[in-house]
N, CA, C and O atoms as a DFTB+ gen file, in Angstrom:
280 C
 N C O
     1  1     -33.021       9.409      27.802
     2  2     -32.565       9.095      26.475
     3  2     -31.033       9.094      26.459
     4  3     -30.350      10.088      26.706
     5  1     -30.644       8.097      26.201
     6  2     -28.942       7.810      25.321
     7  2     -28.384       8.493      24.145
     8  3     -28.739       8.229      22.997
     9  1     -27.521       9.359      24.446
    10  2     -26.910       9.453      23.106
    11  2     -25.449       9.355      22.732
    12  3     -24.615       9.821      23.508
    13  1     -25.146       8.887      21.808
    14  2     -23.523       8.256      21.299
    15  2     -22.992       8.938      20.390
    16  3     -23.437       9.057      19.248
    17  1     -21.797       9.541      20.917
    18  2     -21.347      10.736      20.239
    19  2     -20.056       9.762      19.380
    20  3     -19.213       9.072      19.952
    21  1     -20.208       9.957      17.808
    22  2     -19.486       9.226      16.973
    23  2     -18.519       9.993      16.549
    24  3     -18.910      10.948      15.878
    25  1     -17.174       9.894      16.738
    26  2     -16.341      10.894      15.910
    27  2     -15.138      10.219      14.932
    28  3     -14.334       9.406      15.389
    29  1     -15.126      10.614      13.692
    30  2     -14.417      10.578      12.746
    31  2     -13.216      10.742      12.494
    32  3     -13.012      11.876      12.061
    33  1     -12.226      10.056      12.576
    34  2     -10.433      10.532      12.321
    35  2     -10.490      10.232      11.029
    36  3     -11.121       9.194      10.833
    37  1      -9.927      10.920       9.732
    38  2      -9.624      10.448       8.892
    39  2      -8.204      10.066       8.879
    40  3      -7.442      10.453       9.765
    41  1      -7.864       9.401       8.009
    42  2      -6.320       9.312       7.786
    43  2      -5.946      10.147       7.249
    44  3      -6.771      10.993       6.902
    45  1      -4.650      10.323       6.938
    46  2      -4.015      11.632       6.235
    47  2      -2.424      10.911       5.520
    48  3      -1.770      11.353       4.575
    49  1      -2.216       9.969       6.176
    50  2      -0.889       9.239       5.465
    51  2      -0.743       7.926       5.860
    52  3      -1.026       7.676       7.032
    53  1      -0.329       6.945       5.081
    54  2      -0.681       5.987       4.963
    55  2       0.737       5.174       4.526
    56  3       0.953       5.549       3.374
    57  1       1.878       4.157       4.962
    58  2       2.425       3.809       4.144
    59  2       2.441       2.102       4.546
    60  3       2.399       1.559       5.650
    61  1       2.510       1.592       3.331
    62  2       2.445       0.086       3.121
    63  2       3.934      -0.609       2.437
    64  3       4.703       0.041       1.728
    65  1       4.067      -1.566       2.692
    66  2       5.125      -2.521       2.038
    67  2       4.134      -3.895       1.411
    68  3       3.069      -4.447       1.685
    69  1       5.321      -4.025       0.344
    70  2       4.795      -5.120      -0.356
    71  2       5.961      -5.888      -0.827
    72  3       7.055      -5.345      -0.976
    73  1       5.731      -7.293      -1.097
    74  2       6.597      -8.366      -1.412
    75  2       6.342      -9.060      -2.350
    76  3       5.333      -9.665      -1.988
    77  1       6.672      -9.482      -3.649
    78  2       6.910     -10.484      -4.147
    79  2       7.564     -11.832      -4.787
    80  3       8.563     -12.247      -4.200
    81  1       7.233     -12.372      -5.627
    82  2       8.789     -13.389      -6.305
    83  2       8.716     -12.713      -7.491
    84  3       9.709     -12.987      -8.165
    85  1       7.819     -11.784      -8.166
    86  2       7.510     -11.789      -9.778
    87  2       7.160     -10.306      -9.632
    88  3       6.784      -9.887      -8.537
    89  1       7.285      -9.354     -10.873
    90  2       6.548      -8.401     -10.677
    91  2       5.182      -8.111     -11.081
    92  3       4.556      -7.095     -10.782
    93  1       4.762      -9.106     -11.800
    94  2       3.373      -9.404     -12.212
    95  2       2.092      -9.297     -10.911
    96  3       1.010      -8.716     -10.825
    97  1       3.072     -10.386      -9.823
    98  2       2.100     -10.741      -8.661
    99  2       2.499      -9.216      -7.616
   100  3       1.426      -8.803      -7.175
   101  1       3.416      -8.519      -7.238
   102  2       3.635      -7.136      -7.040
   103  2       2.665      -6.235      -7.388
   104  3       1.968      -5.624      -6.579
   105  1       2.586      -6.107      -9.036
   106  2       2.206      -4.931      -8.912
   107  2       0.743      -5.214      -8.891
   108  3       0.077      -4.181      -8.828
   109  1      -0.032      -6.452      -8.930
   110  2      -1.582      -6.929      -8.744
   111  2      -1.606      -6.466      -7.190
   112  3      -2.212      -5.481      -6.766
   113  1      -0.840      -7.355      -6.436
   114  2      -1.133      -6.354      -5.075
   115  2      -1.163      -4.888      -4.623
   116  3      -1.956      -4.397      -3.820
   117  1      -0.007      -4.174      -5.375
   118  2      -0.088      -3.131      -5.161
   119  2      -1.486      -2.455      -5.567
   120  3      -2.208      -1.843      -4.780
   121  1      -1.797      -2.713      -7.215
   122  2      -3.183      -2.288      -7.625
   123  2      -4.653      -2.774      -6.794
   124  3      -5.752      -2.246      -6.959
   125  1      -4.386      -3.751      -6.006
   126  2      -5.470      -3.882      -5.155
   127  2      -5.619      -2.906      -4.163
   128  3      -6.606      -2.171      -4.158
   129  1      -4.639      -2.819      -3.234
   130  2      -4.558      -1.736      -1.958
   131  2      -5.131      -0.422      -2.797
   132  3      -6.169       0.183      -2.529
   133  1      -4.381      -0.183      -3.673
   134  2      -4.814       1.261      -4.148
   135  2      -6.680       1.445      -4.449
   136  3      -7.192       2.564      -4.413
   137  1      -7.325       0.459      -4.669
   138  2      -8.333       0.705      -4.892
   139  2      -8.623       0.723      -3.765
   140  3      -8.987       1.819      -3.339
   141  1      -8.588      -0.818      -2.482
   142  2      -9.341      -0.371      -1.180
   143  2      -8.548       1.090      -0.500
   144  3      -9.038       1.537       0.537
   145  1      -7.586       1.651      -0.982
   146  2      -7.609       3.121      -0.369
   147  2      -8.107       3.814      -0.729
   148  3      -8.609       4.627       0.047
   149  1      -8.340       3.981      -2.497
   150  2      -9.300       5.062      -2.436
   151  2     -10.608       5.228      -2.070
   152  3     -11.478       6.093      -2.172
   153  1     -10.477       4.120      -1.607
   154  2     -12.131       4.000      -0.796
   155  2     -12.203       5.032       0.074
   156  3     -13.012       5.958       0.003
   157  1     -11.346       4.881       0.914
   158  2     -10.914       5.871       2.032
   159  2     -10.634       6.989       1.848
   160  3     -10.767       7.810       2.755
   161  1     -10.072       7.406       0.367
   162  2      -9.925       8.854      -0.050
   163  2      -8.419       8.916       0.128
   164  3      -7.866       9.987       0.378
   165  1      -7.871       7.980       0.023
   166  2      -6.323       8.193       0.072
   167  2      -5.623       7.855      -1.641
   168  3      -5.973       6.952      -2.401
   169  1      -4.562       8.910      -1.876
   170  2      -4.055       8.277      -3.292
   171  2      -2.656       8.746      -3.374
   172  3      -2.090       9.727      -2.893
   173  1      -2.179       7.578      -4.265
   174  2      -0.709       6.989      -4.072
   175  2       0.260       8.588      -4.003
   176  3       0.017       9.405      -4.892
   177  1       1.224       8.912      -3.028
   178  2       1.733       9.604      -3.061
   179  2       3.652       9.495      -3.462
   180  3       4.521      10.360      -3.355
   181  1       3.713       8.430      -3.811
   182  2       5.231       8.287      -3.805
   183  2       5.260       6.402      -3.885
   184  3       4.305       5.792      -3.403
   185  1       6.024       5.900      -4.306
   186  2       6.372       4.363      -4.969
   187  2       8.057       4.116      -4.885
   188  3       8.843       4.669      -5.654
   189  1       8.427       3.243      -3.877
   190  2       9.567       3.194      -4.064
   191  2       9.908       1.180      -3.830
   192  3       9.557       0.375      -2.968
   193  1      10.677       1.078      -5.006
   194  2      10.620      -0.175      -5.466
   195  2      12.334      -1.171      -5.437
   196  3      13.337      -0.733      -6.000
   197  1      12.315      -2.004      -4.956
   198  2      13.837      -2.856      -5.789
   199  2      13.845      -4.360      -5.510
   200  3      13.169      -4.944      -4.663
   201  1      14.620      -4.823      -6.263
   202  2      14.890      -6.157      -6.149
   203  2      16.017      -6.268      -5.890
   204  3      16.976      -5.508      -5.749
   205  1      15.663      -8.241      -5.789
   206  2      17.131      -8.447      -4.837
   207  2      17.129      -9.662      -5.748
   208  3      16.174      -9.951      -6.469
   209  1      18.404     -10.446      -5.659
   210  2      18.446     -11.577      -5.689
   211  2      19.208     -11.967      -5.386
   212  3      20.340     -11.522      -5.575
   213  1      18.871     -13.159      -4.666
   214  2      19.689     -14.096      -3.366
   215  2      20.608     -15.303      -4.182
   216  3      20.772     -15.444      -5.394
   217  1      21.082     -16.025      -3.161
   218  2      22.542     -17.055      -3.408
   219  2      21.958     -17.710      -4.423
   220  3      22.462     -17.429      -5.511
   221  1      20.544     -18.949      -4.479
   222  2      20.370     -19.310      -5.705
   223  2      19.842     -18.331      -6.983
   224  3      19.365     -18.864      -7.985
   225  1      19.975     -16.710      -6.865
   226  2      20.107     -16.170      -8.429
   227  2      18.346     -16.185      -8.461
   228  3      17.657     -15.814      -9.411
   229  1      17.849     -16.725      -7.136
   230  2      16.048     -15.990      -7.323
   231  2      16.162     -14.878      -7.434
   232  3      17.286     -14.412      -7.244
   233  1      15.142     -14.051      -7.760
   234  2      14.835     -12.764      -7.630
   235  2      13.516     -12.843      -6.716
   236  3      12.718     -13.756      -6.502
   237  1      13.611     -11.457      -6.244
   238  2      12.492     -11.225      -5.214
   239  2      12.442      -9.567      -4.806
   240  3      13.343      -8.845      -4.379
   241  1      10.947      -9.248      -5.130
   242  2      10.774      -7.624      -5.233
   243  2      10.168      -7.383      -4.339
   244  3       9.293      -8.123      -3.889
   245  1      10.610      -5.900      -3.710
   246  2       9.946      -5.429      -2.457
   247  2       9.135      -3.678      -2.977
   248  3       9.487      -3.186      -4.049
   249  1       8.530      -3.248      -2.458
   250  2       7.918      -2.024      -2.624
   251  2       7.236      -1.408      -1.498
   252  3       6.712      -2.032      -0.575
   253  1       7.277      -0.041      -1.641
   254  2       7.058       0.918      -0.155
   255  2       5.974       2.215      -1.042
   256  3       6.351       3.072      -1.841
   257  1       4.776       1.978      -0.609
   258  2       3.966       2.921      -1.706
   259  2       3.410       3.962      -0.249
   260  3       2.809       3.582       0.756
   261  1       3.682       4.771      -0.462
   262  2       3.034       5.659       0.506
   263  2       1.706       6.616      -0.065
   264  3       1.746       7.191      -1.153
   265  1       0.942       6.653       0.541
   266  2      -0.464       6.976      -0.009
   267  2      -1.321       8.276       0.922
   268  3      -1.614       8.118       2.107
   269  1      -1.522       9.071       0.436
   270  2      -1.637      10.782       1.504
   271  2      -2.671      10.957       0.931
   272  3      -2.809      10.532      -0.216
   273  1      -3.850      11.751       1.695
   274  2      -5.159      12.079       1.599
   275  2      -5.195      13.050       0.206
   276  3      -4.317      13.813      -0.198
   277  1      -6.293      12.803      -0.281
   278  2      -6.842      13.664      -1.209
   279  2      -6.655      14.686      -1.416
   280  3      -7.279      15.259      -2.310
């Protein structure tokens, strides 16, 4: 008989970047990840956010959400 020994790492910290042109479409992404993490049991631990805007006067937002176990 075979047997397959399965072992489990959870995560424990987690950090992501995000990009947009708008903060509408930002923070929809951001609110997506957060749900597939708490899948995982991870929740938002810290949000750090800014914009920029370049030579033609676009704007464009970046974000760094770091996300730590339960």
């Amino acid at each position: 008989m075979i047997y397959v020994n399965f072992q489990f790492d959870l995560i424990e910290d987690k950090i992501e970047f995000f990009e947009a042109n708008n903060l509408k479409t930002l923070q929809k992404k951001i609110e997506s990840q957060i749900d597939e993490n708490r899948a995982i049991l991870l929740r938002v631990h810290s949000v750090s956010h800014q914009m920029h805007v370049n030579e033609n006067g676009q704007t464009y937002f970046t974000a760094v959400v770091h996300f730590k176990k339960k």
